[in-house]
PATOR-175114 format. One record per residue (C-alpha): residue in one letter; x, y, z. Coordinates in steps of 0.25 Angstrom, whole numbers. Layout:
<voros>
 code  east north    up
    a     X     Y     Z
...
</voros>
This chain:
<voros>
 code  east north    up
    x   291   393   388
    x   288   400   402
    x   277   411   402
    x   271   420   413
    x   258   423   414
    x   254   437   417
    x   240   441   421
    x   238   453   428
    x   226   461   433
    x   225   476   436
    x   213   486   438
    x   219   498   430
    x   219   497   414
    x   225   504   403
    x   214   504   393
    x   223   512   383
    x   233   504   383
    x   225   490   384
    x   216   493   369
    x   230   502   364
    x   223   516   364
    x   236   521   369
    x   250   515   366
    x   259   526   368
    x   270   525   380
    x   270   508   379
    x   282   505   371
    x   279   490   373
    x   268   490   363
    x   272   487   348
    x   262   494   339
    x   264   486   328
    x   258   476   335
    x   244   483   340
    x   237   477   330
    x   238   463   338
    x   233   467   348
    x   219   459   353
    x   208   465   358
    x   197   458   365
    x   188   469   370
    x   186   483   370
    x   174   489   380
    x   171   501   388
    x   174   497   401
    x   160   505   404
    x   153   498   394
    x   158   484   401
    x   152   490   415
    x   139   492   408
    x   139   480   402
    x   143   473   417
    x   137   480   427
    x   125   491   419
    x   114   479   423
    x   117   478   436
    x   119   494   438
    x   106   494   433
    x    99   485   442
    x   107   491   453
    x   103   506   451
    x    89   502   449
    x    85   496   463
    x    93   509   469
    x    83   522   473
    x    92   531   477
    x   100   536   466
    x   112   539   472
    x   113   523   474
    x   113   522   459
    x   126   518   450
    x   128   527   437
    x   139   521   432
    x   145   509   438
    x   159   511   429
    x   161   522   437
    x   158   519   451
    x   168   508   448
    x   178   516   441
    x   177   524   455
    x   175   514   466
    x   191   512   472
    x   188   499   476
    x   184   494   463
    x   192   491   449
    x   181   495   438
    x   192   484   428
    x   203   476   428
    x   214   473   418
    x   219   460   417
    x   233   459   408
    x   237   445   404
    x   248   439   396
    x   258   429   394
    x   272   429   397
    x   282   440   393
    x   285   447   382
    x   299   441   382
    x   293   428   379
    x   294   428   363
    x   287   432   354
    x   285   419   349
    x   274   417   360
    x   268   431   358
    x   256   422   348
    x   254   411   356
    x   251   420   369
    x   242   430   362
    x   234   417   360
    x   233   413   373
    x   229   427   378
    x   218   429   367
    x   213   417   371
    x   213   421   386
    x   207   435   382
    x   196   428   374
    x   191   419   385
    x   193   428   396
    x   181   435   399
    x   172   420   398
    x   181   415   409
    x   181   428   418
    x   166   432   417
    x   166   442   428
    x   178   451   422
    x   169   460   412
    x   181   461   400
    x   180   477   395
    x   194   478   387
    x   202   464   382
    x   216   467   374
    x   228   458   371
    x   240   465   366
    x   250   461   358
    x   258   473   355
    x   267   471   367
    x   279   460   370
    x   269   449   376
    x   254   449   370
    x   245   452   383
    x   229   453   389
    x   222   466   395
    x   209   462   400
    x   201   473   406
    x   187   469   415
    x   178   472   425
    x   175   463   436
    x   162   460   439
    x   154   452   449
    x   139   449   452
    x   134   454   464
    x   120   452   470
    x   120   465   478
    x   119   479   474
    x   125   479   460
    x   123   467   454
    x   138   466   445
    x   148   473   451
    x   164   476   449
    x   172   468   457
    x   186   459   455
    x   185   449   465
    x   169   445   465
    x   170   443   449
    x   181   434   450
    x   173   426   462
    x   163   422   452
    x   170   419   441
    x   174   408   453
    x   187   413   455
    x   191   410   471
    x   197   418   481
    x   197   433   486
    x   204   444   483
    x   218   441   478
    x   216   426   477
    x   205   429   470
    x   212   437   459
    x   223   425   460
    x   215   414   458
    x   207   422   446
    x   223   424   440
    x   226   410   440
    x   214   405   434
    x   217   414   422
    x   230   412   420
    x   229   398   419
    x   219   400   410
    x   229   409   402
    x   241   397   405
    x   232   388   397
    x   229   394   384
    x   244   399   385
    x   249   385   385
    x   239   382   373
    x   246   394   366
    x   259   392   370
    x   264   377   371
    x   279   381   378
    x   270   388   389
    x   274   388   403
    x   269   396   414
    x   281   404   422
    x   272   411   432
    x   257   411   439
    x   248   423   439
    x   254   437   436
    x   268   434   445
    x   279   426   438
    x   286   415   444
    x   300   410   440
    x   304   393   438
    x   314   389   450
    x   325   387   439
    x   323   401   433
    x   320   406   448
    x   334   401   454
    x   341   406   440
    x   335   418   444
    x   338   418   460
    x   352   416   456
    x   353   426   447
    x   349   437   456
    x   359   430   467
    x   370   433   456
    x   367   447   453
    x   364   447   469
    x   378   443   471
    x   383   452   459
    x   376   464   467
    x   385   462   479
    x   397   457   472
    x   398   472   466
    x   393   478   478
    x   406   472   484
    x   414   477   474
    x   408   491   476
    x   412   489   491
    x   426   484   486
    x   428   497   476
    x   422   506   486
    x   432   501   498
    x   444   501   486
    x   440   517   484
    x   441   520   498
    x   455   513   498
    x   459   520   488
    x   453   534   493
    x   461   530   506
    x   476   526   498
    x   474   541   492
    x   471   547   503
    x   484   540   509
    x   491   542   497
    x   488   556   496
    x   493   558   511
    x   506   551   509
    x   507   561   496
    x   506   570   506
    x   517   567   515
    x   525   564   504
    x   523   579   499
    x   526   583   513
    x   539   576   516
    x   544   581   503
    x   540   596   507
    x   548   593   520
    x   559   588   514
    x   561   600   504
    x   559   609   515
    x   570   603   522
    x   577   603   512
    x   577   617   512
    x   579   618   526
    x   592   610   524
    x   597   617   513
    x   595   632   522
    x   601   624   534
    x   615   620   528
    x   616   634   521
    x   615   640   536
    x   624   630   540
    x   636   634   530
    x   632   649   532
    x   635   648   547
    x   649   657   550
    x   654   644   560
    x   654   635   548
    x   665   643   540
    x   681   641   543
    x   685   653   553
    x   697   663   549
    x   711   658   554
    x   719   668   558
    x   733   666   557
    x   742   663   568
    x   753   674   572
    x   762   679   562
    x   773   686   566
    x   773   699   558
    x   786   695   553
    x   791   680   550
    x   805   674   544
    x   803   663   536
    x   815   660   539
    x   811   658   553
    x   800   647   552
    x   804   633   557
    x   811   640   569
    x   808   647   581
    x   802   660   580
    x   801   671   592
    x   790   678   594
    x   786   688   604
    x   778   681   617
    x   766   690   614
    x   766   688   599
    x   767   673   602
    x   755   674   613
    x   747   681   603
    x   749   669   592
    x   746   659   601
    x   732   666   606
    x   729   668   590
    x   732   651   589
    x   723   648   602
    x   712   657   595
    x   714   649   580
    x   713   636   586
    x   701   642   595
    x   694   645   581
    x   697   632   575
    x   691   624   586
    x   677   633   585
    x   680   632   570
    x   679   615   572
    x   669   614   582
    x   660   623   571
    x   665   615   560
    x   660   602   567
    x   646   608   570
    x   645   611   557
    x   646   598   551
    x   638   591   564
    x   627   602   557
    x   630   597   543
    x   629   582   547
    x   615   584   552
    x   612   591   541
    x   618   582   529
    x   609   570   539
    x   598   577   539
    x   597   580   523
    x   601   566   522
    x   587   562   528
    x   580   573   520
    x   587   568   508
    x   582   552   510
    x   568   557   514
    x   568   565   500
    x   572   554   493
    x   561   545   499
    x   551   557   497
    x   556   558   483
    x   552   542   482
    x   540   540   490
    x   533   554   481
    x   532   547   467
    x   526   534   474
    x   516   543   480
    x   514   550   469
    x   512   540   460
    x   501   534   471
    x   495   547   471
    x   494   546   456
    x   486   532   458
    x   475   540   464
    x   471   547   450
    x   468   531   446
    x   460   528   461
    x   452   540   457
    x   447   535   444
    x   443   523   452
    x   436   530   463
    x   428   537   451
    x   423   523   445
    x   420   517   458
    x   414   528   462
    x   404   527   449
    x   403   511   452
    x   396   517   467
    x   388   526   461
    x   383   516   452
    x   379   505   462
    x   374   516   472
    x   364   521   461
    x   361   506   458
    x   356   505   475
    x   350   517   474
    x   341   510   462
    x   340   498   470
    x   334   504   481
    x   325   514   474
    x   319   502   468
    x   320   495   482
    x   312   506   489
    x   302   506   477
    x   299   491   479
    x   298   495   493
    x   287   506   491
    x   279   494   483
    x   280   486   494
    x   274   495   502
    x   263   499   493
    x   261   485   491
    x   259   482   507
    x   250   495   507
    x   239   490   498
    x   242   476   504
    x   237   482   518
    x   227   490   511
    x   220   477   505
    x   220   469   516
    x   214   481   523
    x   205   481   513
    x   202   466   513
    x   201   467   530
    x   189   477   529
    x   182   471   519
    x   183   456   520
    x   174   457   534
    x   163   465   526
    x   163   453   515
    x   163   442   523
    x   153   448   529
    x   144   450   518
    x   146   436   516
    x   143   430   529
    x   129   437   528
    x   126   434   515
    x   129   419   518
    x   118   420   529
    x   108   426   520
    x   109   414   511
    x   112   404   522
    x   124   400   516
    x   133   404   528
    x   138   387   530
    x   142   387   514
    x   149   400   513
    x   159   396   527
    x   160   384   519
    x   164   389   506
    x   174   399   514
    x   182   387   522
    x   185   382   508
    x   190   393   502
    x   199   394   516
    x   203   380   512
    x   205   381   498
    x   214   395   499
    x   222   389   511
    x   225   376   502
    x   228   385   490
    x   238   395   500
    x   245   379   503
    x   247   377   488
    x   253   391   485
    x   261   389   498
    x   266   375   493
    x   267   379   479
    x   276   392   482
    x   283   382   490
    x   287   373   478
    x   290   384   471
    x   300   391   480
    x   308   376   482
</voros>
């Protein structure tokens, strides 16, 4: 079975919280199960700073004269110092709650254990406040303590993190030294876990996990898959989005062909009416109707007897009749010549409604296709309106996504601020030290020694920096 190791430090403490004095607004704790709960010890933390530091206070405040030099209470002056931590909490547990609960026994074992021997291997962390809780998914350690050291000027114990690991004969400075002090106890706590647990196998070193190369290349590939899924379905909103504006681009064209279609019918009633009005003013024209034909001379007085043989008639009477003959035939040529005009005019006419006519029909034919196009849009809109949801969805989604990149962003930068601000820190200091140091070597002669000692600790953490190199190396193949 494959376990994490968790083992975190901190300088804030919820003392409430840690002895269960208050429960309220933490849902993850089960209060049937408070009764299981383990509990080491219980102290003032003043009482523990008089225990630790009142002799040393004492002897202190007696070789002072003035008395403004003196210290009342050295709780307080800690509690009040910014560049010193009056406790730390440390919280260690065991895997995960998701574990089983199976392995819930066995690991509270392993952690009473650790709690039991705790302060014997760690004699410069004064412990004030010891609990093991059991009430939540996964049985953990909340250890509170004051570091302190032995210091041969001015007060004689003092609060401090790194001197109080340094004799305990932990190596290194400042983060390395806080590392090297981790590893050392969470070996200690792999130990007694495998004793409790016989399946254990460690998935992680210090307080950050680490993943197996099967599990982490399950892993890569299933964030290449959703990766891949991710741009898959931003395609797809590409696709739809270019689909609407194709469809937004046939309505429009639709809609304008409807248009014309509307039009060309409006025209072709309109002529039409024209037509209708035109061919009316044509038959209403007076050189359209048949003239009157007078009759040819008619002797006032006729025998019938007398046709079919020759008739005299007087000269002038006989001139009159044949001017009244020129005069009909005169007439019934204008009469023809009118005539043909008039069915020139109706020719165009009856041609030109001919055209109307097919164009109608076509109009008549073209409209319902339109039409029924036109009816399709009602469908594009339902469409538009669920794409249109589907965008708003994914913008909302990169609207999350960047929110929660420029948040990742702004710890960054705070991170690179205090960054800066430690190494500052580290820059004015470390000159002050070292020099402390160089003359206190020379007070005790024992400048050759200490160069010694200091070119082996160079060696020793640049042949450790070749091992982490190498070993993340391996890991990374």
């Amino acid at each position: 079975m494959l376990f994490s190791i968790s083992f975190n430090q901190s300088h804030k403490s919820n003392m409430a919280h840690n002895n269960r004095k208050n429960i309220h607004g933490n849902p993850d704790i089960d209060k049937s199960k408070l009764d299981e709960n383990v509990y080491f010890i219980q102290k003032d933390i003043r009482k523990v700073y008089e225990e630790t530091f009142g002799e040393a206070v004492e002897s202190y405040n007696a070789k002072q004269s003035r008395k403004d030099r003196r210290i009342e209470d050295y709780y307080d002056k800690i509690r009040h110092d910014s560049k010193t931590h009056e406790q730390r909490e440390l919280i260690v547990a065991i895997g995960e709650g998701k574990d089983g609960e199976e392995y819930c026994k066995a690991k509270k074992d392993a952690l009473i254990q650790y709690a039991e021997e705790f302060q014997e291997r760690n004699l410069n962390l004064a412990v004030y406040n010891m609990v093991l809780h059991d009430d939540e998914a996964n049985p953990h350690l909340h250890i509170n303590y004051v570091p302190n050291f032995e210091s041969k000027k001015g007060l004689t114990r003092r609060v401090g993190m790194d001197k109080a690991l340094q004799q305990q004969g932990i190596d290194g400075k400042g983060m390395d030294l806080i590392k090297h002090w981790r590893e050392k106890e969470t070996a200690y706590i792999e130990e007694l876990a495998k004793v409790h647990i016989p399946d254990f196998e460690r998935a992680n070193v210090g307080s950050h996990k680490y993943m197996k190369v099967p599990q982490f290349k399950k892993a890569k590939e299933a964030f290449k898959e959703i990766e891949a899924d991710g741009l898959k379905k931003r395609q797809e909103l590409v696709q739809v989005i270019s689909d609407i504006n194709g469809i937004r681009a046939s309505k429009e064209a639709l809609e304008a062909e409807y248009e014309a279609q509307e039009a060309i019918v409006r025209e072709f009633k309109e002529r039409g009416k024209n037509l209708t009005k035109i061919t009316k003013r044509l038959g209403d024209e007076p050189q359209y109707k048949a003239p009157i034909i007078e009759f040819i001379y008619e002797p006032t007085e006729v025998n019938k007897d007398l046709l079919g043989r020759h008739v005299k008639i007087k000269k002038d009477e006989y001139e009159k009749m044949i001017d009244s003959q020129k005069e009909t035939f005169e007439k019934y040529d204008l009469l023809a010549k009118n005539f043909d005009v008039l069915a020139e005019r109706l020719k165009k006419a009856n041609l030109h409604n001919y055209y109307l006519s097919t164009e109608l029909e076509k109009a008549k034919e073209a409209i319902p296709v339109q039409t029924n196009d036109f009816v399709l849009k009602v469908e594009h809109e339902k469409v538009k309106k669920v794409l249109k949801m589907s965008e708003d969805r994914h913008k909302e989604k990169d609207r999350m996504i960047e929110q929660q990149q420029e948040q990742i962003n702004d710890l960054r930068q705070r991170f690179k601020q205090f960054q800066s601000l430690c190494i500052n820190f580290i820059k004015d200091n470390v000159p002050k030290a070292f020099d402390l140091m160089s003359s206190f070597a020379k007070k005790l002669n024992v400048v050759e020694e200490v160069n010694t000692l200091i070119k082996q600790d160079q060696e020793r953490e640049k042949k450790e920096k070749k091992m982490q190199k190498y070993s993340r190396d391996e890991w990374e193949r």
